[in-house]
C-alpha positions in Angstrom: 20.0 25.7 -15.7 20.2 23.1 -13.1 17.7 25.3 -10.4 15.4 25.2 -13.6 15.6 21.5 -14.1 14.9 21.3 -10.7 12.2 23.2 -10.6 10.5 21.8 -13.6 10.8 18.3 -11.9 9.3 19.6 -8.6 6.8 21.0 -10.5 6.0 17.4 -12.6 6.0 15.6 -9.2 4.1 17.7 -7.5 1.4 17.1 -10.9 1.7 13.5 -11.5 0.7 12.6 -8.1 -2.9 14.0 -8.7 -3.1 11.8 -12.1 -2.1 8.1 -10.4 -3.2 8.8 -6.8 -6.4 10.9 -5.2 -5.7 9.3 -1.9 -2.0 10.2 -1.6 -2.5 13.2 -3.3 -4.6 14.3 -0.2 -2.8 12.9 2.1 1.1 13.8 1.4 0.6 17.3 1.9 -0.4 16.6 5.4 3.0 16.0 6.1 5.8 18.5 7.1 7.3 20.0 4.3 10.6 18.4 4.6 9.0 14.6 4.0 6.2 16.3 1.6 9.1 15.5 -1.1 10.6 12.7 -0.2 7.3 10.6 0.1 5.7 11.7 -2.9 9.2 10.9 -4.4 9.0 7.6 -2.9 5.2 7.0 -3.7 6.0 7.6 -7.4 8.9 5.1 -7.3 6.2 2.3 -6.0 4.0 3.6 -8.5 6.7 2.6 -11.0 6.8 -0.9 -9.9 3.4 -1.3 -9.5 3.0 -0.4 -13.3 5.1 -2.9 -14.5 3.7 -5.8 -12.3 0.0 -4.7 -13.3 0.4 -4.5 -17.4 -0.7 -7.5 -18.8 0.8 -7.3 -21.6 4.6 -7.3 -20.4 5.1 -11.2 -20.7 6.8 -12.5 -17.0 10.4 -12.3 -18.2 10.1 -8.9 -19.7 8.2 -7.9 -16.3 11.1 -9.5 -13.7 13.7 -7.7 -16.2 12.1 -4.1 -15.9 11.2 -4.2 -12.7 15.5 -5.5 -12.2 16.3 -3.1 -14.6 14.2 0.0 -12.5 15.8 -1.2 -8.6 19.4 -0.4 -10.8 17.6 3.1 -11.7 17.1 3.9 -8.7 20.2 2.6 -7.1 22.1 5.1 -9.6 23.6 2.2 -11.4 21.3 2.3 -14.8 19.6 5.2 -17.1 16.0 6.0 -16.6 16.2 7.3 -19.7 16.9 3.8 -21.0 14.4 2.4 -18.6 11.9 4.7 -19.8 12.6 3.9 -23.3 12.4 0.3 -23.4 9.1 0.2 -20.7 6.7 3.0 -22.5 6.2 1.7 -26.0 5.4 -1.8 -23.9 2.5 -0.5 -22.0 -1.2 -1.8 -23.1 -3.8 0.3 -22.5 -5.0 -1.8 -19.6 -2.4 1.3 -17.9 -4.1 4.6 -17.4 -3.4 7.5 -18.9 -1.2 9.1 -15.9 0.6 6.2 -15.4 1.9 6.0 -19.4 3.1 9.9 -19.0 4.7 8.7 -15.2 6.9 6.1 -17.3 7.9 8.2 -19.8 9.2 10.7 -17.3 10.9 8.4 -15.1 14.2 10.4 -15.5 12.4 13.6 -13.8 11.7 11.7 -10.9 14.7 10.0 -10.6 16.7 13.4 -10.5 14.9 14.0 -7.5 15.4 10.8 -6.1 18.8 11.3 -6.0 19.2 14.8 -4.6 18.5 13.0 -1.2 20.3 12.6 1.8 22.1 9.3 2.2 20.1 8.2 4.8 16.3 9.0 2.6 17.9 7.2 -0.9 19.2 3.8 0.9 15.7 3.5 2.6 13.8 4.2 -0.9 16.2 1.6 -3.0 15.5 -0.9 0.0 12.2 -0.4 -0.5 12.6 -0.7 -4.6 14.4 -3.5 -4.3 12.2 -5.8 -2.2 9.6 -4.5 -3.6 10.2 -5.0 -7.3 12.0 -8.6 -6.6 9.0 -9.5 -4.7 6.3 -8.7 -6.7 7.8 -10.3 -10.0 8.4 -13.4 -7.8 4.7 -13.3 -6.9 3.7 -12.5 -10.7 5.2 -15.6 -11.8 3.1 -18.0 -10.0 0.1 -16.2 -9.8 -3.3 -17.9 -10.4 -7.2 -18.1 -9.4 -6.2 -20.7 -6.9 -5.1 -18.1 -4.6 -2.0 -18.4 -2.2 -1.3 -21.4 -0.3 -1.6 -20.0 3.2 -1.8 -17.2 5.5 2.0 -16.9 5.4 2.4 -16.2 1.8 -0.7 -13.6 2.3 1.5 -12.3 4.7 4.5 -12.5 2.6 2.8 -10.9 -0.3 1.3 -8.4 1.4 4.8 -7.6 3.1 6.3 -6.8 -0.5 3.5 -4.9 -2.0 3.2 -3.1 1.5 4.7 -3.9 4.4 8.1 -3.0 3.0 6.7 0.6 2.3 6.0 0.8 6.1 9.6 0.4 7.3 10.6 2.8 4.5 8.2 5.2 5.9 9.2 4.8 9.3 13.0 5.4 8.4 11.8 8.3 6.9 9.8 9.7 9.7 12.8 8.5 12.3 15.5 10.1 9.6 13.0 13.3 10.4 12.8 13.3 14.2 14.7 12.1 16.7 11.6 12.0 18.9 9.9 9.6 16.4 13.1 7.4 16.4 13.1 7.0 19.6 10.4 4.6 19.4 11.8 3.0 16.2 12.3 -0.7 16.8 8.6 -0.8 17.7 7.3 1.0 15.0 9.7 -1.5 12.0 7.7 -3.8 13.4 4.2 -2.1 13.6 5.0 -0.6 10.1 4.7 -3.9 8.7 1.5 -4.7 10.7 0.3 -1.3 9.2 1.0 -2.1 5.7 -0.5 -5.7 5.6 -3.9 -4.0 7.2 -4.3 -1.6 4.3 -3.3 -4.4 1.6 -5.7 -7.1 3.2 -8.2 -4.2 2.5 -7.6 -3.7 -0.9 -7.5 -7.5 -1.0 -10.5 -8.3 0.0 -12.4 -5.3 -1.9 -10.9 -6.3 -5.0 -11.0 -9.8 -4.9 -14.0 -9.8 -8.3 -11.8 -6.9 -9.8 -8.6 -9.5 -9.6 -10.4 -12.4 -10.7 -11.0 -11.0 -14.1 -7.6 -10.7 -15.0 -7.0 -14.4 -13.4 -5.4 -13.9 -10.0 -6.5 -14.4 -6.7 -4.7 -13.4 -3.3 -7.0 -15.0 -1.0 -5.3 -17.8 1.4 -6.7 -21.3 0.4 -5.8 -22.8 4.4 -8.6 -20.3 6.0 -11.1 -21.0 3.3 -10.2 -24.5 3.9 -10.8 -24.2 7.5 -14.5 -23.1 7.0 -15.4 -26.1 4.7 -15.0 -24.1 1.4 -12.9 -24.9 -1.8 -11.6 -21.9 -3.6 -12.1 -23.1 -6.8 -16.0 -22.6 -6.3 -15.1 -19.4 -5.9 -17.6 -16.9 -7.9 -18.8 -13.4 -7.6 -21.9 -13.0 -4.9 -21.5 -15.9 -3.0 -24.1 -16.5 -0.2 -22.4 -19.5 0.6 -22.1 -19.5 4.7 -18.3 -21.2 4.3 -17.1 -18.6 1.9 -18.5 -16.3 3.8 -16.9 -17.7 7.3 -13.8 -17.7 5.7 -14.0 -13.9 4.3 -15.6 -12.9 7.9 -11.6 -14.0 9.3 -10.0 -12.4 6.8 -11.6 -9.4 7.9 -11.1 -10.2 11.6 -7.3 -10.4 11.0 -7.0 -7.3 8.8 -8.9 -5.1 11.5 -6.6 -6.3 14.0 -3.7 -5.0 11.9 -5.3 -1.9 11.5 -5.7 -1.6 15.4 -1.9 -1.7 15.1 -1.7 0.9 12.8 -3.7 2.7 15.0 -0.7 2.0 18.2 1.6 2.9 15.3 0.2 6.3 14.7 -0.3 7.1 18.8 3.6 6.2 19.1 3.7 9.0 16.4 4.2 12.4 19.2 1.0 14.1 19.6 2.6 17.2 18.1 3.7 16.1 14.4 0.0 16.3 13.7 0.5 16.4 9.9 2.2 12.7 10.2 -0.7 11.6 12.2 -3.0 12.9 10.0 -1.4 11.7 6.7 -1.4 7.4 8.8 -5.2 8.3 10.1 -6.7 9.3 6.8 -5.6 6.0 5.3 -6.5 4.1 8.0 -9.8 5.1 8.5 -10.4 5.0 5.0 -9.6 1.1 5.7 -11.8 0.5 8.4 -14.9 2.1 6.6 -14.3 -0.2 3.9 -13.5 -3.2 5.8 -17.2 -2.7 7.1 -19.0 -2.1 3.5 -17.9 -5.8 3.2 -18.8 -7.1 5.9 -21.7 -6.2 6.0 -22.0 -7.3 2.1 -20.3 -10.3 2.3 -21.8 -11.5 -0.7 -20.8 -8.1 -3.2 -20.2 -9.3 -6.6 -17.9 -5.9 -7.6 -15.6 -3.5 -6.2 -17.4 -0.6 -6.5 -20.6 -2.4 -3.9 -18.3 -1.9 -1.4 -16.3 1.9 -2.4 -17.3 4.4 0.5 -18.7 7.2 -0.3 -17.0 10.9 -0.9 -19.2 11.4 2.1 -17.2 8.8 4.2 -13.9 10.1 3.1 -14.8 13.6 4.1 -16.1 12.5 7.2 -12.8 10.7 7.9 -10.8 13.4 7.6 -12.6 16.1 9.7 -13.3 13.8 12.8 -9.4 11.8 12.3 -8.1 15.4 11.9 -10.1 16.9 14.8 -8.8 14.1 17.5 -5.4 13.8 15.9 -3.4 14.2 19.0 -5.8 12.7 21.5 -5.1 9.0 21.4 -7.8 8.4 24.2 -9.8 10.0 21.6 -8.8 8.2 18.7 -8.6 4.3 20.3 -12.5 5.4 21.1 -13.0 6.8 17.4 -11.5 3.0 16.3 -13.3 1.2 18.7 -16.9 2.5 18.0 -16.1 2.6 14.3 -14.6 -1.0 13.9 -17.5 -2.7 16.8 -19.5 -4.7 14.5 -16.3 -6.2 12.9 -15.4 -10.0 13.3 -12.6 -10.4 16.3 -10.0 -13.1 15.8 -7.6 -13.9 17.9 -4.5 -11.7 17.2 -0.9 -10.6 18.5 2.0 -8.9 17.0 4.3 -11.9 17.6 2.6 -13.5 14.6 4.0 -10.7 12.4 6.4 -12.6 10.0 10.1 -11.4 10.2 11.6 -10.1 6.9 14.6 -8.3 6.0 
């Protein structure tokens, strides 16, 4: 009975991921077959907290209570049966269809969770934790008038992201000791990584996240370029706003450049790991350059790229992916008409 129960939740995992996630579920099965489980596992788990923080109709205490009450699911210490429960007949229609039937069989993926080594579950609650804690901190204050610097950008995009880079990176060094060899570099590149893909998703949803009255752009480099964030509005031509988005993107490549040193520290032989960070990151760059050069887009979908662009991606990422002289070309010809800011590692906030 319990190899069926297994199976049955293998099985689930395995179909949910298509429902909440095209991009992951193309890239996860890039990976060996060993981590294939453990991140889609761990993707789900975000996905979780990610649902909670995103219903709108889950007032802020009842979202900083699930999202508490999900971290003790995970840790072992609370029933996501319970969880599931209480959180499903909550959820507005604003959540999609996928992620209602994710919720409601939280305690399938939670089994799974906790068939893990020691090692894979302590970096998956870490990741829970922070995560959850972080973004219902975030929640609470959110607003149109955006964050109040480049260090709470940083700080968001750490818990909605960067976090989920040093999981990953324990999870690739729990998988090869020729990966952890390099592994107090890449912690720190991971977090790099993560904020490059957020600041993406940032800045191509900034219309989409107006609408339901938040906005994650820093007000000190608008400020900086003459513009007032409260003038904010879709399709701006207005040169400041447009300075200002222009560094946004500058710092946001730069991450993804480290993303890119990340992946290269990555052994030229686990092509499948490589394959599952170069996807996503040239996904990012492709999009960082539909806004740039549409500064003035007035919806999310202006600047989607193409099916096109994604298969593209993936047959010239994939045919390079263990020639980093290759692939630092690849990024610097793809990324050349993108703003440069001045950049280094060291600026990386510290968070533990």
């Amino acid at each position: 009975m319990t190899s069926l129960i297994r199976t049955d939740d293998e099985h689930y995992q395995d179909h949910i991921l298509q429902g909440v996630s095209r991009t992951f579920a193309l890239t996860i099965p890039q990976l060996p077959e060993s981590l294939r489980r453990v991140i889609g596992n761990a993707y789900l788990l975000c996905r979780i907290t990610d649902t909670i923080e995103d219903d709108n109709a889950l007032t802020t205490e009842q979202t900083r209570q699930l999202t508490d009450m999900f971290a003790e699911v995970v840790h072992g210490t609370a029933s996501a049966e319970e969880f599931a429960q209480t959180l499903y007949p909550l959820l507005s229609s604003h959540t999609i269809p996928a992620e209602h039937d994710l919720i409601k069989n939280t305690a399938a993926v939670i089994r799974i969770t906790h068939s893990f080594n020691t090692t894979q579950r302590m970096a998956l609650e870490r990741c829970v934790r922070i995560m959850a804690k972080g973004m219902a901190d975030y929640q609470e204050t959110e607003s149109l008038q955006g964050l109040k610097d480049l260090a709470a950008m940083n700080q968001y995009c750490y818990y909605v992201a960067g976090v989920v880079g040093e999981m990953l990176t324990e999870l690739f060094c729990d998988y090869s000791a020729d990966i952890g060899v390099h592994k107090a570099r890449l912690m720190k590149l991971s977090v790099s990584f993560g904020q490059g893909l957020q600041m993406t998703n940032i800045l191509k949803d900034i219309w989409d996240d107006r609408k339901r009255g938040a906005c994650w752009l820093p007000q000190d480099i608008l400020q900086k370029h003459g513009f007032d964030i409260g003038r904010l509005q879709p399709g701006m031509s207005d040169p400041d706003f447009q300075a200002g988005l222009a560094e946004l993107i500058g710092i946001a490549k730069n991450h993804l450049h480290n993303a890119l040193t990340y992946t290269c520290l990555i052994p030229a032989h686990e092509k499948g790991i490589r394959r599952f960070c170069l996807w996503a990151l040239g996904m990012a760059i492709l999009t960082l350059n539909k806004i740039n050069e549409r500064r003035d887009f007035s919806d999310g979908a202006q600047v989607k790229i193409t099916r096109r662009s994604v298969k593209a991606t993936i047959v010239t990422t994939s045919l390079f992916a263990g020639q980093d002289w290759a692939l630092r070309l690849l990024f610097k010809w793809t990324a050349r008409n993108l703003p440069d800011v001045d950049f280094s590692t060291a600026e990386l906030p510290e968070f533990k």
